[in-house]
C-alpha positions in Angstrom: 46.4 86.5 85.8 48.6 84.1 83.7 48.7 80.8 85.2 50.7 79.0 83.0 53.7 76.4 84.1 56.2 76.7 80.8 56.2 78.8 77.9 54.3 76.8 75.8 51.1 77.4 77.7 51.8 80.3 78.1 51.4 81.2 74.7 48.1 79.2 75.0 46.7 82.1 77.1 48.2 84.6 75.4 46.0 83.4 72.0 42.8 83.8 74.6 43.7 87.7 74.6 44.3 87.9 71.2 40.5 86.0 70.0 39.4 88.8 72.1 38.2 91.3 69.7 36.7 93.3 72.2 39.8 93.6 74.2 41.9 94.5 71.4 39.7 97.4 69.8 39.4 98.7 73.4 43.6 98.7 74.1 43.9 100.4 70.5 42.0 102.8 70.7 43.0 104.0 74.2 46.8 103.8 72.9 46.2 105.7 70.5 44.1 108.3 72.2 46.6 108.6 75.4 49.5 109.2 73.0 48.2 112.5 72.0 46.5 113.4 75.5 50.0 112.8 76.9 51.4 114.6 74.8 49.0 118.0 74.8 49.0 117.6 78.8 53.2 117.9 78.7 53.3 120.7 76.0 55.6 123.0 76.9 57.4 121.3 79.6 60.8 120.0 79.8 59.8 116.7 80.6 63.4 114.6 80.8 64.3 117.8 83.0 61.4 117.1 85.1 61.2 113.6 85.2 65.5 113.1 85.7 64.9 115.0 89.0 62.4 112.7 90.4 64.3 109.9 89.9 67.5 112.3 91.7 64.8 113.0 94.5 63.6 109.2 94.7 67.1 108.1 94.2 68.0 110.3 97.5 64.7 109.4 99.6 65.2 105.1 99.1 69.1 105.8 100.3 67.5 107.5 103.3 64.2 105.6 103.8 65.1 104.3 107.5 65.6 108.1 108.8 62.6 109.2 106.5 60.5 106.5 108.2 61.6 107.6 111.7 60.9 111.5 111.2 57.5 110.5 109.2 56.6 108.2 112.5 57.4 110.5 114.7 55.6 113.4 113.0 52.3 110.8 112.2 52.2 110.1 116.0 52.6 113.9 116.8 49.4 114.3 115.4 47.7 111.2 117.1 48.1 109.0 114.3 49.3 105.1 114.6 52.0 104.2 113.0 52.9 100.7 111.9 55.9 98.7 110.2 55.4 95.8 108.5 58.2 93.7 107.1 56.5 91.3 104.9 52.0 91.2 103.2 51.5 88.4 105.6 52.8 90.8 108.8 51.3 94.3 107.0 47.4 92.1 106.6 47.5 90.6 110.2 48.3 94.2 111.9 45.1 95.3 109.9 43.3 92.5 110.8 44.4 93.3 114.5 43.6 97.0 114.3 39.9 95.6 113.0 39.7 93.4 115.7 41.0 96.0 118.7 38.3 98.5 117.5 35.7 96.2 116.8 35.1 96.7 112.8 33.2 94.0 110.7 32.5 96.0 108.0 35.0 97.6 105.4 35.1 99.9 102.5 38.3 100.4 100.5 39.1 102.5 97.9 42.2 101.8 94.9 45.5 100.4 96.3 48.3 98.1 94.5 50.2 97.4 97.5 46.9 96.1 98.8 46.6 93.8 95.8 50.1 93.2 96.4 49.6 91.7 99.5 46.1 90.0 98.8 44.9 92.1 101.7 41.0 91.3 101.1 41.8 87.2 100.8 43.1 87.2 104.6 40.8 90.0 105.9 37.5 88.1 104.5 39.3 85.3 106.1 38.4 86.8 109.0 35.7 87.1 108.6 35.3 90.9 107.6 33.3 92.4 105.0 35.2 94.0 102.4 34.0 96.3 99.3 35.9 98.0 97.0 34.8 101.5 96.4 36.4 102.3 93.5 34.2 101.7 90.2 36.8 99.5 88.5 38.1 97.7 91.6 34.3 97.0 92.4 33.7 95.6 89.3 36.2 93.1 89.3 35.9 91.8 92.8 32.4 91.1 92.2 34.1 89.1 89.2 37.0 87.7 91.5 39.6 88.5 89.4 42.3 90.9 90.1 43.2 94.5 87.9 44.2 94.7 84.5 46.0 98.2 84.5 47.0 99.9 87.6 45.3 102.9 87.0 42.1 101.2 85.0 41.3 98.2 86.5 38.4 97.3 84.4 39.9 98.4 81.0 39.3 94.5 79.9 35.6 94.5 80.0 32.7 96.0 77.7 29.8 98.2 79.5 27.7 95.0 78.1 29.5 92.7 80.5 29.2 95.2 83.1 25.7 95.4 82.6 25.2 91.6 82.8 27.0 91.8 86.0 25.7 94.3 87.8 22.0 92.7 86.5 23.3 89.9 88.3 24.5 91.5 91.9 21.1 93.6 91.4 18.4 90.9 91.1 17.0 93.8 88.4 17.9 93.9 84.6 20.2 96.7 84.0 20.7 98.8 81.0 24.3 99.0 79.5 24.8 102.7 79.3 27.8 104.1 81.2 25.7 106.6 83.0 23.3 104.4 83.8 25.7 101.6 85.1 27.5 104.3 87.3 24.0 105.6 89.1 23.8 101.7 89.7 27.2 101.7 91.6 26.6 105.2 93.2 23.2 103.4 94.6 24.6 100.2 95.9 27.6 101.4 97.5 26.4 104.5 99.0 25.3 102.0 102.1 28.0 100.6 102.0 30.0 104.2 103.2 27.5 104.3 105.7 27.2 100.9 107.5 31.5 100.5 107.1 33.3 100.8 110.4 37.0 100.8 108.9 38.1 102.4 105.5 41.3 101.1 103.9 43.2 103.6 101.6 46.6 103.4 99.9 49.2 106.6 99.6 50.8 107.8 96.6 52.9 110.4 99.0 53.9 110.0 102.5 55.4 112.8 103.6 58.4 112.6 106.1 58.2 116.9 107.1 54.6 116.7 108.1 53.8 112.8 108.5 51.0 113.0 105.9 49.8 111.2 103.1 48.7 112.2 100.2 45.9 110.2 97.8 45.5 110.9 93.7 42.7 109.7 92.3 39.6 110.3 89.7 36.5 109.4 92.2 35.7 111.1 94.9 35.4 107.3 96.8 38.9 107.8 98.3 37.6 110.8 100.1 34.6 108.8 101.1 36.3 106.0 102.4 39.0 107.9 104.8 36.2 110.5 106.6 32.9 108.8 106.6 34.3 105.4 108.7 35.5 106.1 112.4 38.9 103.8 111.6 40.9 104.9 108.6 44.1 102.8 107.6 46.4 103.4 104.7 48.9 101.0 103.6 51.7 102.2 101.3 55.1 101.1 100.9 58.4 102.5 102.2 58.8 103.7 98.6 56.3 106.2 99.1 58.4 107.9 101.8 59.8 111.8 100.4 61.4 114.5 102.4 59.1 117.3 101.8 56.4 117.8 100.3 58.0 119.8 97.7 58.8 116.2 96.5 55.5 114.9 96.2 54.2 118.1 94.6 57.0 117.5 91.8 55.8 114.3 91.4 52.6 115.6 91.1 53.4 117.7 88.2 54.1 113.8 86.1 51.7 111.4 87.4 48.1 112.6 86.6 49.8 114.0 82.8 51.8 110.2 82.7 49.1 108.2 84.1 45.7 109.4 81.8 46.6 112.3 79.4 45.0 114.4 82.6 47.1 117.9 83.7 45.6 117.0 87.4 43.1 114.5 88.5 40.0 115.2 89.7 41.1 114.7 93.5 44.0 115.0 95.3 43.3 114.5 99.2 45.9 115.0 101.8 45.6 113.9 105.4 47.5 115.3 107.9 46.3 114.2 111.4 43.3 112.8 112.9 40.5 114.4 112.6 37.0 114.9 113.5 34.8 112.0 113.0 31.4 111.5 114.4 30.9 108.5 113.9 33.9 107.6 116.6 32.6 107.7 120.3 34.9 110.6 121.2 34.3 112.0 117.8 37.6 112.0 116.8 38.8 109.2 113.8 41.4 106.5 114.3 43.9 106.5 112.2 46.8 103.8 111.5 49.6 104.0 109.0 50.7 100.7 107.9 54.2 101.3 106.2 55.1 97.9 104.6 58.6 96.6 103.3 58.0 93.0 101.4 61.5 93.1 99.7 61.7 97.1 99.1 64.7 97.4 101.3 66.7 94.7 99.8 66.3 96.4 96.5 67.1 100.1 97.4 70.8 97.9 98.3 71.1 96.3 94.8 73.0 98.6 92.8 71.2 98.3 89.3 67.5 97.2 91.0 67.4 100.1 93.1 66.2 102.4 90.8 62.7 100.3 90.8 61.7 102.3 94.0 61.2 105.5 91.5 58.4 104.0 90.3 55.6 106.2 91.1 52.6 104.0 89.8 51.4 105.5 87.0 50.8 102.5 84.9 52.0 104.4 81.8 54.7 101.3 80.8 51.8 99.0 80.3 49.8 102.1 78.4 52.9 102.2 75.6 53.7 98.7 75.7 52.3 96.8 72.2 52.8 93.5 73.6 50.1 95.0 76.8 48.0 96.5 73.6 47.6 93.2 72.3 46.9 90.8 75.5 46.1 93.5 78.5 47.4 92.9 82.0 45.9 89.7 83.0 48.6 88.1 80.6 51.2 90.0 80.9 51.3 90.6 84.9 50.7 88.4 87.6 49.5 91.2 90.1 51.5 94.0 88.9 51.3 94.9 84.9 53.3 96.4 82.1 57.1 96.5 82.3 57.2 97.1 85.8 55.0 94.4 86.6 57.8 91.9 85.1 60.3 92.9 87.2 58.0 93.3 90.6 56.8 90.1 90.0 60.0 88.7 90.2 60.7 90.2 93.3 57.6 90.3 95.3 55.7 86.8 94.2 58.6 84.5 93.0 60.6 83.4 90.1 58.1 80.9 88.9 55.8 83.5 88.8 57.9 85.8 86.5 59.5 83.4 84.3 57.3 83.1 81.5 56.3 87.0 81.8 59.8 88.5 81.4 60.3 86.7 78.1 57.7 89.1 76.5 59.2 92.0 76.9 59.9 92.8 73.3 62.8 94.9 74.4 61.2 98.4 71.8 62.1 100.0 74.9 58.5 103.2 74.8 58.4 102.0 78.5 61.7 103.3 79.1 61.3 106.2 77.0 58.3 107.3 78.9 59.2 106.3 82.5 58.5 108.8 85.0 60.8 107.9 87.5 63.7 107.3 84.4 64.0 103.4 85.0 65.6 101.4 83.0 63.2 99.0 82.5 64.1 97.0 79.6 67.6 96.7 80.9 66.1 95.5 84.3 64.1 92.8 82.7 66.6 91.7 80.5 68.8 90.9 83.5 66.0 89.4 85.4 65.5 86.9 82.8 69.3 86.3 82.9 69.2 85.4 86.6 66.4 82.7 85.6 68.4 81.2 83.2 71.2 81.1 85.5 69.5 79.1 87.9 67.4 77.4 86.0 69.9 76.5 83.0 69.0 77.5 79.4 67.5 76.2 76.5 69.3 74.3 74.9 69.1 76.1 71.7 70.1 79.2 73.7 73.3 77.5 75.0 74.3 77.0 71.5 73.8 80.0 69.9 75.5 81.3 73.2 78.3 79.0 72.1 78.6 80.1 68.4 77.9 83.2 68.8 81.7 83.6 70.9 83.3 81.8 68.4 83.3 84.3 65.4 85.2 82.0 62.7 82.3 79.5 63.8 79.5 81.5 63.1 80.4 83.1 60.2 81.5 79.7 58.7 78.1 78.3 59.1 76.5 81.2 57.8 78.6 80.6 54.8 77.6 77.4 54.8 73.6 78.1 55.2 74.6 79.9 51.8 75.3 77.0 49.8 72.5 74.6 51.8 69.2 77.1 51.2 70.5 76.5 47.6 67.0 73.9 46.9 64.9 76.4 48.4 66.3 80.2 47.9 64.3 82.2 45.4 65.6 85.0 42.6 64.2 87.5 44.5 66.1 87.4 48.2 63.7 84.8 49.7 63.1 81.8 50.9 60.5 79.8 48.7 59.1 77.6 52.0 59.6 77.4 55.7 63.0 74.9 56.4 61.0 72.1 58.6 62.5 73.8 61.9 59.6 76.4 61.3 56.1 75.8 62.2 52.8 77.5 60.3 52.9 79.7 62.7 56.0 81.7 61.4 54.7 81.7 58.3 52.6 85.1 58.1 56.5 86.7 56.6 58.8 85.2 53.9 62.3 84.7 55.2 65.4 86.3 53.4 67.8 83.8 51.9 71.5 84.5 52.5 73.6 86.4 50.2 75.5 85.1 47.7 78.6 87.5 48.5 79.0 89.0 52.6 79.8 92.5 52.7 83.1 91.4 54.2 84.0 89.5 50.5 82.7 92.8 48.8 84.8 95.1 50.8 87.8 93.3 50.5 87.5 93.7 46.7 85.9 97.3 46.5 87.3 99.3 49.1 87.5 102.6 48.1 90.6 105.1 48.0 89.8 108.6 49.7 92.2 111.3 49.2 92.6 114.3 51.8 89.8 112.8 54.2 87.2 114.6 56.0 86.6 112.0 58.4 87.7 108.6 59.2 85.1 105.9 60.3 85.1 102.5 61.2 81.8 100.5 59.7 79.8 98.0 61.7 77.8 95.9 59.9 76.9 93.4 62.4 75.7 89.9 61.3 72.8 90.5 59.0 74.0 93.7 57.4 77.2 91.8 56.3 75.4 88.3 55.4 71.8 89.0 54.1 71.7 92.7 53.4 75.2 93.4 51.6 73.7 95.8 49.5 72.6 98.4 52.7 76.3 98.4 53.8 77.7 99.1 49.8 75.3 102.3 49.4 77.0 103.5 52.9 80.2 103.2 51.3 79.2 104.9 47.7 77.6 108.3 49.9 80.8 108.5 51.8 83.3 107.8 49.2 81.1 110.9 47.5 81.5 112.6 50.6 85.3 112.3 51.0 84.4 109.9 54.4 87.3 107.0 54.9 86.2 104.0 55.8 87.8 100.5 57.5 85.9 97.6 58.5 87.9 95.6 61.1 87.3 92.1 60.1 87.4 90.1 63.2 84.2 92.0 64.2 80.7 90.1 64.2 77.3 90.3 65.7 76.8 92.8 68.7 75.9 90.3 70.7 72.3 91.5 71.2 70.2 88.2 70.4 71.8 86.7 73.1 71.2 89.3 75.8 67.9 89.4 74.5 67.2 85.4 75.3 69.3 85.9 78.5 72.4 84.8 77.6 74.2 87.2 79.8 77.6 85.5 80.2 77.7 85.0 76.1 76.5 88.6 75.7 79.6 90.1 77.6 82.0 87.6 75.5 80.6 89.0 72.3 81.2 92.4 73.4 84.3 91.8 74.7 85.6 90.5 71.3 84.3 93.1 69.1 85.8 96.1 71.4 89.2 94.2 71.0 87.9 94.5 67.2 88.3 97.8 66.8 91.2 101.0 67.4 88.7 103.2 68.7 91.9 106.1 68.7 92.1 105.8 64.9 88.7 107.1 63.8 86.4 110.2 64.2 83.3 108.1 64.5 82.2 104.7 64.1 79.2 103.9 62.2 76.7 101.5 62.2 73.4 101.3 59.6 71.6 99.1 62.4 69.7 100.8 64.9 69.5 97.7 67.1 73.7 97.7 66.8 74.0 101.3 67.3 71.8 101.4 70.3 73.0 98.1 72.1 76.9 99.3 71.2 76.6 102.6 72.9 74.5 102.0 75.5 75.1 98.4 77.1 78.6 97.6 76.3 80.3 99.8 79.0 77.6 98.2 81.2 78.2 94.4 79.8 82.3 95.1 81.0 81.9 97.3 84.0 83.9 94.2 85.9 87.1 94.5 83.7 88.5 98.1 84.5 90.7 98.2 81.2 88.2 97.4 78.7 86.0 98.9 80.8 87.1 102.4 79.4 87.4 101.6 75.7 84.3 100.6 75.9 83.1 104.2 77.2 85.8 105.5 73.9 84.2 102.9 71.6 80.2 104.2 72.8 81.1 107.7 72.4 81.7 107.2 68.8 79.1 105.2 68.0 76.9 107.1 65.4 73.7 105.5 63.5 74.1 106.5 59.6 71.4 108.4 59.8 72.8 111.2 61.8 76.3 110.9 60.4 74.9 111.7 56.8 72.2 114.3 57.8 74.4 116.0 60.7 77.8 115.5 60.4 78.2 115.2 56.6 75.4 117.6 55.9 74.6 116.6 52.9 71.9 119.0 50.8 68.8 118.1 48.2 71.1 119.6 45.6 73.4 116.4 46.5 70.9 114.0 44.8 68.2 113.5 41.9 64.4 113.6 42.2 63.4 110.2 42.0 59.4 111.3 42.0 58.3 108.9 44.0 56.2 108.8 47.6 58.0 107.3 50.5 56.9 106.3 53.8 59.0 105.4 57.1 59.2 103.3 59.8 60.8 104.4 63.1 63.0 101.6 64.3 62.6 101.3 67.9 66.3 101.3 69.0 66.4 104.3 66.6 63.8 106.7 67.7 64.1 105.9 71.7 67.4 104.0 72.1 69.4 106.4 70.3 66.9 109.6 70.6 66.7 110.0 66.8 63.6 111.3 65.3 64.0 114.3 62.7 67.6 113.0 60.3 66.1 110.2 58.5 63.0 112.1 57.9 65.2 114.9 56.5 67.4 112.4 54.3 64.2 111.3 52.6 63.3 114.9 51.4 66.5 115.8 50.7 67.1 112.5 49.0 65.1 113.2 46.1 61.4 111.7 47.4 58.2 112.8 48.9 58.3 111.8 52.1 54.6 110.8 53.3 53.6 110.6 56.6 52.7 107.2 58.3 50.4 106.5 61.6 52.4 105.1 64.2 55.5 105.5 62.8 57.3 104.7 66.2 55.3 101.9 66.9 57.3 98.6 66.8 57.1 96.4 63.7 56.9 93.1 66.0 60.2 92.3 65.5 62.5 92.4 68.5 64.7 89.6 67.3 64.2 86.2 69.2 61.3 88.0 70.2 59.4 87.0 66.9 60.9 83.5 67.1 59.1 82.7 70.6 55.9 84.7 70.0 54.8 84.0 66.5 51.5 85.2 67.0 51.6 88.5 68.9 54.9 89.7 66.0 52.0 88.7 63.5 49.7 90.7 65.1 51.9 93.9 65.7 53.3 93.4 61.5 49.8 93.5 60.5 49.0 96.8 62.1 52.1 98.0 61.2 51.6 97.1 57.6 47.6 98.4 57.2 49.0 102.2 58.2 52.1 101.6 55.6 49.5 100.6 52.9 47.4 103.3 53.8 49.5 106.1 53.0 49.4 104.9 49.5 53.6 105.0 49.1 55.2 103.3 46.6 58.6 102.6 49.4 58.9 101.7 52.9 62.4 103.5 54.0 63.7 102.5 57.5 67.1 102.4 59.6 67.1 99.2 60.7 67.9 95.2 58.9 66.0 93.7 61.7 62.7 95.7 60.7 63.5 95.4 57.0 63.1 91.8 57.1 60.5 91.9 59.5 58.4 94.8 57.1 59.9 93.2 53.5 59.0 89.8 54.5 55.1 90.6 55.6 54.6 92.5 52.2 55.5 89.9 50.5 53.6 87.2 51.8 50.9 89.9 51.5 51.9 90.4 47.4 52.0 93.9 48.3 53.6 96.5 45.5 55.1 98.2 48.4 59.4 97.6 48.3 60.6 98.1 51.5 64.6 99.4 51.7 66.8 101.1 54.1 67.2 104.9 53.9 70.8 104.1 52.7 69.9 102.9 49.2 67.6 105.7 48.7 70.5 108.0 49.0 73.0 106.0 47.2 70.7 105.3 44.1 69.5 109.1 44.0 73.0 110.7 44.3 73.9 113.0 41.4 
């Protein structure tokens, strides 16, 4: 678990994770291989059907959880179970520690639960003097390390079957061999006492069902099962999230969580209690069983209007399995006690600000976590405002208050960037770049060249070049945000040569500027909703068909977080939702609204690759166009691994981690090169000088351009 005070050491530990060869081969590979299992275990399902009514059915159960809790008590007891609320871990461990006590248990056996974890249940119960063994092969493993889970679903993900071995030679007193089956016969052997001599068995709930006060337990060893019939006490602590109507509900849930969780269409066990049962072990033969329903903050959330939706979660520890920053430093950086995405915003709310602060800065906002979510939560969004809320009571940076400040002030910023122009004079290269790192810049941003400002903004061009279109098709309005119309002119001119050929009139409202999105990304909230304000009152949403944007990052952030950025002014409130509606990337306007055809343009000859910006493929939902505009566009499109994989990018997300955007750019860049193109193509400025800048410090023949050049230098 991170320990660090400030994000300086932070990124101390984070370099621990990534020296870790073993660690990183081990995330890759199982990335890579749950993609595809995911994917075959889903085939033929509507998935966002699925998964959008299980956040409805979620949604439904937190807004009743205090009736749900009475009817599931009520039931529970019915059947002669005990049922307990706890409003806090401290209240939820001392009730278990009571029920030990009352019925005279020394000796425990537990099988998997976060909420457990979450409340550092076996700290206060071996306080007590209790024994306490986890049963489950992972959580064994790393108890008898003392440290806490790396993934919620695979505990041990972080460690070899070497280091295993060594450990369980160790606990043994006998050498062990390292192979898997081998190491598991060990377990098997040493805890099968363990079931035997344990007076109380501790289990956690994925499902508690309200109609029939049940639970219901997923999981892949048959431990769980172990631990609640072999002791004569079983308790099972769960949260009030875990509460559903019906079991209808917990059966649709069912349908996601194995196939979201491990690639797996069901796991190996799913166990449901319903009442107490025979046990003969208990003196009257009949088990003891106590329900521990805990709160710890739940409640407070299910009232927050945008926070709420964190009770979907169902615990499947697939955010963390799609995350790259996760891929590259596990979950002991990037979690506290809870990983992944959720585990940023849980830590927040269960274990404290200081906590969290340092963890919900690397979120690298490519938003697969939301994509993939089983419950539909918006997790990027979420951490994004959690690290907003730290700033705002902690104050910001200064060099976040001042970009903040420029940022709002559009004659400002784009007077400085003029300026920059004429100041990188002593150090700008022919070729776009940067010859050396300003001082500002340590070695460590050095693995990419930076791209020099360009000698004419698109803004200048325009002003000069601005085509005449008679009889119109359509009418757009271009976006170019900052870099597009400062560093990248050239992307924004081949937008306007394909529609000018495609009878397409254009405006470009000048007193627009940057969406705004580097500053919500650093947690500028306040700055964020400035910015958007001014460029909505940019634009006459009425007078065009669409508006167009050749940023992904722009397109996405524009349609999807500017209603949300002015939800507190009512009039601007609704152009927003006008100006969002017509939001289009240039990808989809070309390939399907234009409709332009391979006839359109010449064969150039040559082999192209892509890259998938992340705002692109899963903020805007756009996979096939810009595939389609490369084959149409006159070149042999080529397939690349891990196409949708971030570049490392993610705007000030490069800036603060240096070494994990290095990291993700070098993978990125060995699958590119692999492929053997002669072009990169993307969607996206941010990833084009993210991708053009690590080929060149790599002297790579590979040019990397956006799919709008392509088109415009191939059109007949």
């Amino acid at each position: 678990m991170q320990k660090a005070h400030d994000l300086k050491e932070y990124r101390e530990e984070l370099r621990e994770s990534l020296d870790n060869d073993f660690l990183r081969t081990t995330l890759d590979n199982f990335a890579v291989a749950y993609r595809a299992g995911r994917a075959n275990a889903f085939k033929g399902m509507d998935v966002r059907g699925l998964i959008s009514d299980i956040a409805a059915s979620k949604d439904a159960a937190a807004a009743e959880a205090d009736a749900l809790f009475a009817e599931f008590k009520a039931n529970a007891e019915a059947a002669g179970i005990h049922v307990h609320f706890a409003k806090d871990g401290d209240e939820a461990n001392a009730i278990i520690a009571k029920i030990a006590k009352d019925t005279g248990c020394k000796k425990i056996v537990k099988s998997k639960s976060m909420t457990a974890e979450e409340t550092l249940l076996n700290h206060d119960l071996e306080a007590e003097g209790l024994e306490v063994t986890e049963t489950d092969l992972g959580e064994w493993i790393i108890q008898l390390r003392h440290e806490g889970p790396s993934h919620m679903v695979m505990p041990a993900i972080h460690l070899s079957r070497f280091q295993v071995g060594d450990l369980f030679t160790e606990v043994t007193g006998k050498k062990q061999d390292s192979e898997i089956e081998k190491l598991v016969k060990v377990a098997r052997r040493e805890l099968r006492q363990k079931y035997i001599d344990a007076d109380m068995g501790i289990t956690g709930a994925n499902f508690a069902v309200a109609e029939t006060g049940g639970i219901g337990l997923v999981t892949n060893e048959g431990n769980a099962r172990l631990v609640s019939t072999l002791p004569r006490v079983h308790v099972a602590l769960m949260g009030i999230d875990k509460l559903l109507p019906k079991l209808h509900d917990a059966l649709r849930i069912l349908k996601v969580l194995p196939r979201n969780a491990t690639g797996q269409q069901i796991t190996s066990y799913v166990t449901w209690i319903t009442g107490a049962n025979e046990c003969l072990a208990a003196e009257d033969g009949k088990k003891e069983i106590h329900y521990v329903v805990l709160d710890n903050g739940r409640s407070e959330l299910v009232k927050d209007p945008l926070f709420s939706q964190v009770n979907r979660c169902v615990r499947c520890g697939a955010c963390a399995n799609v995350c790259p920053v996760y891929r590259l430093v596990g979950g002991h950086k990037m979690g506290h006690i809870y990983i992944g995405a959720i585990g940023l915003i849980l830590t927040y709310f269960f274990h404290g600000k200081d906590k969290a602060k340092n963890l919900v800065q690397n979120c690298i906002n490519c938003e697969a976590c939301k994509d993939i979510c089983a419950g539909g939560i918006d997790l990027p969004r979420l951490i994004k405002e959690i690290h907003a809320r730290i700033m705002e009571e902690d104050g910001s940076p200064l060099p976040q208050k001042l970009l903040g400040t420029v940022l709002k002030n559009r004659k400002l910023f784009h007077t400085l960037l003029r300026t920059a122009k004429w100041g990188q004079k002593p150090v700008a290269e022919g070729d776009g770049f940067i010859r050396h790192l300003p001082m500002i810049f340590s070695k460590e941003h050095s693995f990419r060249a930076l791209p020099a400002i360009a000698k004419t903004p698109f803004r200048d061009w325009w002003k000069e070049n601005r085509p005449y279109v008679d009889k119109p098709k359509y009418r757009v309005a271009l976006f170019s945000g900052c870099v597009q119309d400062f560093v990248y002119p050239e992307q924004m001119q081949a937008a306007v040569k394909v529609f000018a050929d495609n009878d397409v009139e254009m405006d470009y409202p000048e007193a627009q500027s940057c969406c705004g999105l580097p500053v919500q990304m650093m947690g500028e909230m306040k700055a964020s909703k400035d910015v958007a304000a001014q460029n909505l009152k940019a634009f006459n949403t009425d007078a065009y068909d669409y508006i167009i944007t050749l940023c992904a990052s722009c397109a996405s952030h524009l349609k999807h977080n500017y209603p949300k950025l002015v939800m507190d002014k009512p009039g601007l409130k609704l152009k927003a939702d006008a100006f969002s509606e017509k939001i289009i990337d240039y990808s989809s306007f070309v390939n399907d609204v234009l409709k332009v055809k391979k006839s359109d343009f010449n064969e150039s000859g040559g082999k192209a690759t892509y890259h998938a910006p992340c705002h692109l493929c899963r903020g805007l939902d756009v996979h096939d166009a810009p595939r389609q505009l490369i084959e149409k566009g006159g070149m042999e499109y080529v397939e690349c691994a891990e196409e949708e994989v971030c570049c490392g990018f993610g705007g000030s997300f490069s800036m603060k981690f240096p070494e994990l955007s290095s990291e993700l750019l070098r993978k990125k860049l060995d699958n590119v090169e692999a492929t053997g193109a002669d072009v990169l193509l993307t969607d996206c400025p941010g990833c084009v000088m993210q991708l053009r800048g690590g080929l060149k410090k790599r002297g790579s023949w590979i040019k990397v351009r956006h799919v709008a050049e392509v088109l415009a230098d191939n059109k007949k």
